[in-house]
VOTILO-249453 format. One line per field, with one value per residue: residue in three letters; x, z, y of N, C-alpha, C, O in turn. Coordinates in nm, 3 decimals. Example, Ala and Ser with C-alpha at 12.3 -4.5 7.8 and 13.67 -1.06 7.14 Angstrom:
% residues 2
rest: [ALA, SER]
n_c1: [1.319, 1.285]
n_c3: [0.780, 0.708]
n_c2: [-0.569, -0.225]
ca_c1: [1.230, 1.367]
ca_c3: [0.780, 0.714]
ca_c2: [-0.450, -0.106]
c_c1: [1.320, 1.290]
c_c3: [0.780, 0.787]
c_c2: [-0.330, 0.003]
o_c1: [1.424, 1.341]
o_c3: [0.846, 0.804]
o_c2: [-0.332, 0.114]
END
This chain:
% residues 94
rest: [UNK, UNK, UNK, UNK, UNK, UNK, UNK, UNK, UNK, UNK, UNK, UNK, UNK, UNK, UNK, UNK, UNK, UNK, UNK, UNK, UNK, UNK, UNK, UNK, UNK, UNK, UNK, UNK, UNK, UNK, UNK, UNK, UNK, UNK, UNK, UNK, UNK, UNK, UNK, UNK, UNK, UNK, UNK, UNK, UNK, UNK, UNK, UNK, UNK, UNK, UNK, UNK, UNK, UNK, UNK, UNK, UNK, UNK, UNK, UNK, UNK, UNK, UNK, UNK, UNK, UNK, UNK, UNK, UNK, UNK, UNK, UNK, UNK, UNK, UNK, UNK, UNK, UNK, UNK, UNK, UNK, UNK, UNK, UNK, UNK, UNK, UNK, UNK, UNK, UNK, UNK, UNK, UNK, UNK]
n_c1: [10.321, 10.511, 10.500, 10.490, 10.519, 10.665, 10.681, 10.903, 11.154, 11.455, 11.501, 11.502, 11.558, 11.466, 11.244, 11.337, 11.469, 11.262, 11.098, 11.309, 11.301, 11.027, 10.853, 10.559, 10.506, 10.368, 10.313, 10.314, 10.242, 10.583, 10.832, 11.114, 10.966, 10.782, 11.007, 11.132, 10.942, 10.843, 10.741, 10.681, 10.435, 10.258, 10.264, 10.396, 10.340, 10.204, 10.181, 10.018, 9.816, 9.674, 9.775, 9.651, 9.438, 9.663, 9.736, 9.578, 9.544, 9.820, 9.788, 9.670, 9.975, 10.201, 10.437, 10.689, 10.742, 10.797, 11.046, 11.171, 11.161, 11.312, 11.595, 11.643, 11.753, 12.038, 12.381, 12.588, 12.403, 12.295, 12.510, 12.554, 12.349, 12.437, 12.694, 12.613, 12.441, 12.652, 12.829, 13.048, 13.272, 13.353, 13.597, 13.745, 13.870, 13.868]
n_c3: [9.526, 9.660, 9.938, 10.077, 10.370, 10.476, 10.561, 10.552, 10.388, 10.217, 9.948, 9.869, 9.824, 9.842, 9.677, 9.435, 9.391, 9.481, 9.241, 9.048, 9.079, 8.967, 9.083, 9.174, 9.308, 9.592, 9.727, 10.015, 9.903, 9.880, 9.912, 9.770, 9.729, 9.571, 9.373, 9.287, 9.093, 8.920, 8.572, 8.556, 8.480, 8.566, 8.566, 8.710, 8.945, 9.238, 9.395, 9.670, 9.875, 10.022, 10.142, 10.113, 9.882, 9.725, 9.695, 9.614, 9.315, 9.229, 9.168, 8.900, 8.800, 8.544, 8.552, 8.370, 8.271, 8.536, 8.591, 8.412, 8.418, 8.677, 8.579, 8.489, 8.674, 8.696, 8.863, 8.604, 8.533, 8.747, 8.816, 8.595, 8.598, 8.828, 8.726, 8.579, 8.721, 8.832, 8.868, 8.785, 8.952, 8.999, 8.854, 8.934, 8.733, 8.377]
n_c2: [9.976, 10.258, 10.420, 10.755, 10.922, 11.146, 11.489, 11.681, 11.598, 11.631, 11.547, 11.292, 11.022, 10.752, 10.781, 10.766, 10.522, 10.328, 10.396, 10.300, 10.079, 10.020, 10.069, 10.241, 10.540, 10.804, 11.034, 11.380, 11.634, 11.825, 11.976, 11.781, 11.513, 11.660, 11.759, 11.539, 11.393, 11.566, 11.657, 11.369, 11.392, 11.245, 10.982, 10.813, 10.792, 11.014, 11.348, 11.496, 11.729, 11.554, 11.231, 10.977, 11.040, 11.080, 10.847, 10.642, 10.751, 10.691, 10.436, 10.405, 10.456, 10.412, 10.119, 10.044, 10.352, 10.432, 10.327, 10.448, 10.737, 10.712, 10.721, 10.892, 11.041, 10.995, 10.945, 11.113, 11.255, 11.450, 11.534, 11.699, 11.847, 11.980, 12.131, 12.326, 12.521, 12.619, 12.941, 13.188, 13.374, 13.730, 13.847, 13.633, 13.394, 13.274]
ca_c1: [10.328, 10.572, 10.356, 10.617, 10.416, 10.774, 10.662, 11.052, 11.306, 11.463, 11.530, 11.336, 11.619, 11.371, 11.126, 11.400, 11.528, 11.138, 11.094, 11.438, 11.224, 10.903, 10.722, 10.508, 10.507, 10.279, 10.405, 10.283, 10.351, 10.669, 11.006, 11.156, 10.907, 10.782, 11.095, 11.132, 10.827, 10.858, 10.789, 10.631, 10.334, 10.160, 10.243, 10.476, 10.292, 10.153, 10.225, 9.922, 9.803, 9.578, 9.819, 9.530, 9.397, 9.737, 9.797, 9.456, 9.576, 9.913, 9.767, 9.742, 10.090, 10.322, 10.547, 10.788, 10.775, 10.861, 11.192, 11.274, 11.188, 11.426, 11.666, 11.684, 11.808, 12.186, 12.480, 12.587, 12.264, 12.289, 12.678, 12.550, 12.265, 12.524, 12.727, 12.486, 12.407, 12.786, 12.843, 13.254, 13.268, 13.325, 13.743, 13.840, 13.850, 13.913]
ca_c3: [9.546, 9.775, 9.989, 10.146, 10.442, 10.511, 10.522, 10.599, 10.344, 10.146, 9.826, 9.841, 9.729, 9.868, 9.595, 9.364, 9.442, 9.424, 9.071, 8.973, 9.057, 8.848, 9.174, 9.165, 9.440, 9.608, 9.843, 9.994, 9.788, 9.954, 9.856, 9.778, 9.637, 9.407, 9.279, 9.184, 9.048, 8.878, 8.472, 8.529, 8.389, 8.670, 8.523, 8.785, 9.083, 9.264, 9.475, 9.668, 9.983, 10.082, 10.077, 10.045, 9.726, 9.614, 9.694, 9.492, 9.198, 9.207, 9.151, 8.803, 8.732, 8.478, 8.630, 8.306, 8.312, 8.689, 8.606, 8.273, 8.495, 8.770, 8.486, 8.458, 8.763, 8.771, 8.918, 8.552, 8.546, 8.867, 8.834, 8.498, 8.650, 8.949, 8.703, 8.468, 8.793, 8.867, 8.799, 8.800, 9.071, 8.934, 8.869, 8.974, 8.612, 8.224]
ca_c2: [10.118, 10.341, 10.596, 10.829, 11.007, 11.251, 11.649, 11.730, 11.521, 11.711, 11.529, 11.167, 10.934, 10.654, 10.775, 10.733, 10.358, 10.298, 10.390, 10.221, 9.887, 10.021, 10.087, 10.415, 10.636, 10.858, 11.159, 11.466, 11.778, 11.915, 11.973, 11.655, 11.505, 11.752, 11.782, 11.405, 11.414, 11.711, 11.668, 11.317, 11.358, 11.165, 10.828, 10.743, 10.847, 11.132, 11.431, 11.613, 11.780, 11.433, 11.104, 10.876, 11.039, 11.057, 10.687, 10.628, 10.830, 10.618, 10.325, 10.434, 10.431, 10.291, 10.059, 10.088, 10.461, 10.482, 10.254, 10.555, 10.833, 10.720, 10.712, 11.052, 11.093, 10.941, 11.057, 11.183, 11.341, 11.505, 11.638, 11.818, 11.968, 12.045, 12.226, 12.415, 12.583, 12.711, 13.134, 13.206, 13.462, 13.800, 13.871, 13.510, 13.308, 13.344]
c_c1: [10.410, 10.495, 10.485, 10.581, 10.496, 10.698, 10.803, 11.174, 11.318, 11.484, 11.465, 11.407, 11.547, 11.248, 11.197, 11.417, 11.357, 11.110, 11.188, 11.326, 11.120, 10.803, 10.681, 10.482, 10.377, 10.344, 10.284, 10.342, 10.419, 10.790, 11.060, 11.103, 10.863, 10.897, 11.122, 11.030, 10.754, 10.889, 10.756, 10.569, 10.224, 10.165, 10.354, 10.438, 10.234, 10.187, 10.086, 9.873, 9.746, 9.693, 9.719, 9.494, 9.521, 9.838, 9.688, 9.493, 9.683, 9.896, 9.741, 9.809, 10.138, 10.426, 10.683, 10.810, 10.809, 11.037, 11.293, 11.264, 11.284, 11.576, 11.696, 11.798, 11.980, 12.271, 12.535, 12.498, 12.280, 12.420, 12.599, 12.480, 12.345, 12.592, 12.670, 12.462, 12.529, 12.803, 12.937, 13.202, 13.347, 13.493, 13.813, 13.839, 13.856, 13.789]
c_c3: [9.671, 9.808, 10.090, 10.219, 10.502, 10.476, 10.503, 10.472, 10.252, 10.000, 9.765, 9.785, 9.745, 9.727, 9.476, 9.324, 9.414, 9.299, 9.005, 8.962, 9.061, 8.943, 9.185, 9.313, 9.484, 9.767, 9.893, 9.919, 9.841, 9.857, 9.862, 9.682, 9.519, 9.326, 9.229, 9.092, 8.942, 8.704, 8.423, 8.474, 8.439, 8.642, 8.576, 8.933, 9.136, 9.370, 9.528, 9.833, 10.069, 10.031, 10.066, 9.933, 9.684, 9.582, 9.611, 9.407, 9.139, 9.143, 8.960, 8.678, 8.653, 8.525, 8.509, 8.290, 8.434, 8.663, 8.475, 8.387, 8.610, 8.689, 8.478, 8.533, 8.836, 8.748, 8.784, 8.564, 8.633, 8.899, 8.713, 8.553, 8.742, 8.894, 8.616, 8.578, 8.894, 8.773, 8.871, 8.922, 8.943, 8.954, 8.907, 8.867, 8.496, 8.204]
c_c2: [10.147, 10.412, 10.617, 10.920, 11.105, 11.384, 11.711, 11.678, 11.603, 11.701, 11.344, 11.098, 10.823, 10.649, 10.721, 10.585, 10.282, 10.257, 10.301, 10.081, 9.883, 9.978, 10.200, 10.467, 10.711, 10.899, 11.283, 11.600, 11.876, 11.883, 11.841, 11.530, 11.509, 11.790, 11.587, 11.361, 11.506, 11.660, 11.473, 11.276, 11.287, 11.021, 10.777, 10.760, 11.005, 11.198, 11.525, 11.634, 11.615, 11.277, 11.028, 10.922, 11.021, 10.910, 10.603, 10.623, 10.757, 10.496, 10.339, 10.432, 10.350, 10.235, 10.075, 10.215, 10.488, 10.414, 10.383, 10.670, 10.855, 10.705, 10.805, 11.120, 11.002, 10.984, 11.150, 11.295, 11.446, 11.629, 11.708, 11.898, 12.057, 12.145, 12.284, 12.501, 12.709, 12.854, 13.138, 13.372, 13.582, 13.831, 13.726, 13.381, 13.345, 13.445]
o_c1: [10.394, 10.418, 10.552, 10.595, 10.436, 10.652, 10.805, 11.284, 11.221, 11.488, 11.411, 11.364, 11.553, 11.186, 11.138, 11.370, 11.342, 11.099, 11.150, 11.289, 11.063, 10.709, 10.767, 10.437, 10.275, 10.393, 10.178, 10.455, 10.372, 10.821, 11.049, 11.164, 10.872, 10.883, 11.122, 11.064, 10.638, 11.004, 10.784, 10.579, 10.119, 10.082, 10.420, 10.517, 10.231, 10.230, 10.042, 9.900, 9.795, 9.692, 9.705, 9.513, 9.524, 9.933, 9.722, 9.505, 9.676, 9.982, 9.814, 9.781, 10.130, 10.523, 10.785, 10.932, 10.866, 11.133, 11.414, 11.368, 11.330, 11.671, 11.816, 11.886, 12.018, 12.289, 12.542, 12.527, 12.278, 12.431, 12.569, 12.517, 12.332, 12.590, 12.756, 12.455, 12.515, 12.793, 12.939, 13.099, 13.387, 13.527, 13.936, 13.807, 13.849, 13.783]
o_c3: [9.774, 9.733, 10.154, 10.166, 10.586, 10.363, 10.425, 10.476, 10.197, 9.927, 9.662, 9.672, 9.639, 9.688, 9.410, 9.217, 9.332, 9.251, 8.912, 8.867, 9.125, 8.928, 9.210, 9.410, 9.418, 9.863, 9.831, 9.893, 9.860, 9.770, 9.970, 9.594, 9.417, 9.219, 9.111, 9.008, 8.900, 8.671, 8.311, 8.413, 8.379, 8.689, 8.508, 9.025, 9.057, 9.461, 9.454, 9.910, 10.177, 9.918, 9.945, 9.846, 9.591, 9.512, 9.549, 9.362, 9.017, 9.067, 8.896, 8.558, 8.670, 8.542, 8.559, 8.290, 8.441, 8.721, 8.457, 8.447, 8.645, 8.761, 8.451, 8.502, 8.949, 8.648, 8.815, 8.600, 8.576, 8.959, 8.759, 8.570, 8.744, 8.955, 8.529, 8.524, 8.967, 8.651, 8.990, 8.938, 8.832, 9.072, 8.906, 8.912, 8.485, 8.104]
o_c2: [10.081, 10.471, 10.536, 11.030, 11.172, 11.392, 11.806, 11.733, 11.655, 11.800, 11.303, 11.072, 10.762, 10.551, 10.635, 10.544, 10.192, 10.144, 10.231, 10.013, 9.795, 9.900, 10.285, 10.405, 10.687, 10.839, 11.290, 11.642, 11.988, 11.803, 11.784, 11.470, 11.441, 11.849, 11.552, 11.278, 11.508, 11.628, 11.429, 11.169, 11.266, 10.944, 10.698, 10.737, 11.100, 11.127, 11.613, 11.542, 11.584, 11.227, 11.014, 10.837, 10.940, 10.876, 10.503, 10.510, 10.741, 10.451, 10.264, 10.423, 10.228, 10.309, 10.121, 10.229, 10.597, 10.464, 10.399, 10.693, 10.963, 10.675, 10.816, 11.200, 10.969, 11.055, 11.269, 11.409, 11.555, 11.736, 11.818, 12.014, 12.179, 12.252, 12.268, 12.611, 12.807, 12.868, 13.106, 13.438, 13.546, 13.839, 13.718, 13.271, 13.467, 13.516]
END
């Protein structure tokens, strides 16, 4: 298990790199986190106000679902979401 005791990071590529090698995590529930985490299902780790319960709760985990769920998240992955989120400015495009 990763336990990631950060209140501040803003995106948790550590939690990431984790999962790749079907180790489950366990964070507090902040930005960063909860967004990697986000759609889990809890079977890759946990996100919650108390890291000890949610390093409990981790334990758990599926080690082959933590290696698909970090799957989700590569650089293809990441540029689509990047542009799915682009709006043409208003007069400057077809």
């Amino acid at each position: 298990m990763f336990v990631f005791p950060s209140l501040t990071d803003t995106f948790g590529l550590v939690l990431l790199e984790a999962l790749a090698c079907g180790t489950p995590v366990a964070a507090f529930d902040v930005t960063g986190p909860r967004d990697v985490l986000a759609d889990a299902d809890g079977n890759v780790g946990c996100v919650g106000p108390d890291l000890r319960a949610a390093a409990l709760a981790a334990l758990q985990a599926d080690r082959s679902a933590c290696r698909a769920h970090a799957e989700r998240f590569s650089w293809r992955a990441c540029a689509e979401a990047f542009l799915s989120h682009l709006v043409p400015l208003g007069g400057h495009g077809p």
